[in-house]
N, C-alpha and C positions, 0 to 999 in steps of 0.2 A: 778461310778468309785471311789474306796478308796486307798487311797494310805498311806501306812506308814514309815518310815526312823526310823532307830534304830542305836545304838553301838558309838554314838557320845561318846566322853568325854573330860580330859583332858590328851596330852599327851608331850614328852618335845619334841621340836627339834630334828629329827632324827630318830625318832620315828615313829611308824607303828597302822595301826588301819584300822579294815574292819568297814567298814558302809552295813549296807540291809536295803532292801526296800520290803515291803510286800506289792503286788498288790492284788486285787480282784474288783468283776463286771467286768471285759473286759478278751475278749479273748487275753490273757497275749503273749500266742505263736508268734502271728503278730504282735505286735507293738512293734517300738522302743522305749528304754526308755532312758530318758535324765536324766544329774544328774547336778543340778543347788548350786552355792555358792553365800550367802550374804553375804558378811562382815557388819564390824559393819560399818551403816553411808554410807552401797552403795549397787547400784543395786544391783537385784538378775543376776549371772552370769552365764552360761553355760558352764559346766570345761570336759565333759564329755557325750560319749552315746553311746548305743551298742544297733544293727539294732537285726531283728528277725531272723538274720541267724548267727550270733555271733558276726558281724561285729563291730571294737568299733573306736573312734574319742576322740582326746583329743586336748584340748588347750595345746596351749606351757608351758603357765602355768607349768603343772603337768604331761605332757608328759614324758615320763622315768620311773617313780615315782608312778605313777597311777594304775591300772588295772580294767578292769572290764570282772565281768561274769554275768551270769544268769540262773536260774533252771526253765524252763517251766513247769514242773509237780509240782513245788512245786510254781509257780507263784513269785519265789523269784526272786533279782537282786542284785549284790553285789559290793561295790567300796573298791579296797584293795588299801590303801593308806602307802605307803613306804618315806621316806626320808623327812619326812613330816618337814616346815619351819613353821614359824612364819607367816608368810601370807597366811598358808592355813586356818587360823580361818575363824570359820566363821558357818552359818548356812546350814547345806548341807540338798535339798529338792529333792526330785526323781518327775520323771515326763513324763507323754506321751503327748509327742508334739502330738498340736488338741483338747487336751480334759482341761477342765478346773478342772482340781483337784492337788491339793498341798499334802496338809497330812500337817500335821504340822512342818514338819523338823527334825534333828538330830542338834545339836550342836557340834563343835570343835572345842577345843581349844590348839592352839599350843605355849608351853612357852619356851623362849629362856632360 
């Protein structure tokens, strides 16, 4: 299973930014994928996840603010981030609960 996070950057307060995740090896269609944040100096956190029927979960966190999709044919997954604050910095890693694979992450960074 490989997993990749793209589209990080820097953006100001208020500010908007998709993040994707390109999966491959696993049947993409069944599994849910989870979308994890680390800040600088703290766990890695679970902000987000959308099940294989399109079903999606947020933390309070980024609840409002958030969204998530996903392209099964294109094995893609995507976190549309709106309203975005200074505490969403961080490193954002996509991920199927169960499997042990990361990717390297995406970076964000939010300036006031």
């Amino acid at each position: 299973v490989q997993l990749q996070a793209s589209g990080g950057g820097t953006v100001q307060a208020g500010g908007s930014l998709r993040l994707s995740c390109k999966a491959s090896g696993i049947n993409f269609r069944i599994v849910t994928m989870d979308w994890y944040r680390q800040a600088p100096g703290k766990q890695r956190d679970l902000v987000a996840n959308i099940t294989s029927s399109g079903n999606t979960n947020f933390d309070d966190s980024v609840k409002g603010r958030f969204t998530l999709s996903r392209d099964n044919a294109r094995r893609m997954a995507y976190l549309q981030m709106n309203s975005l604050k200074p505490e969403d910095t961080g490193v954002y890693y996509c991920h199927f609960p169960g499997y042990n694979a990361w990717g390297q992450g995406t970076q964000l960074t939010v300036s006031s």
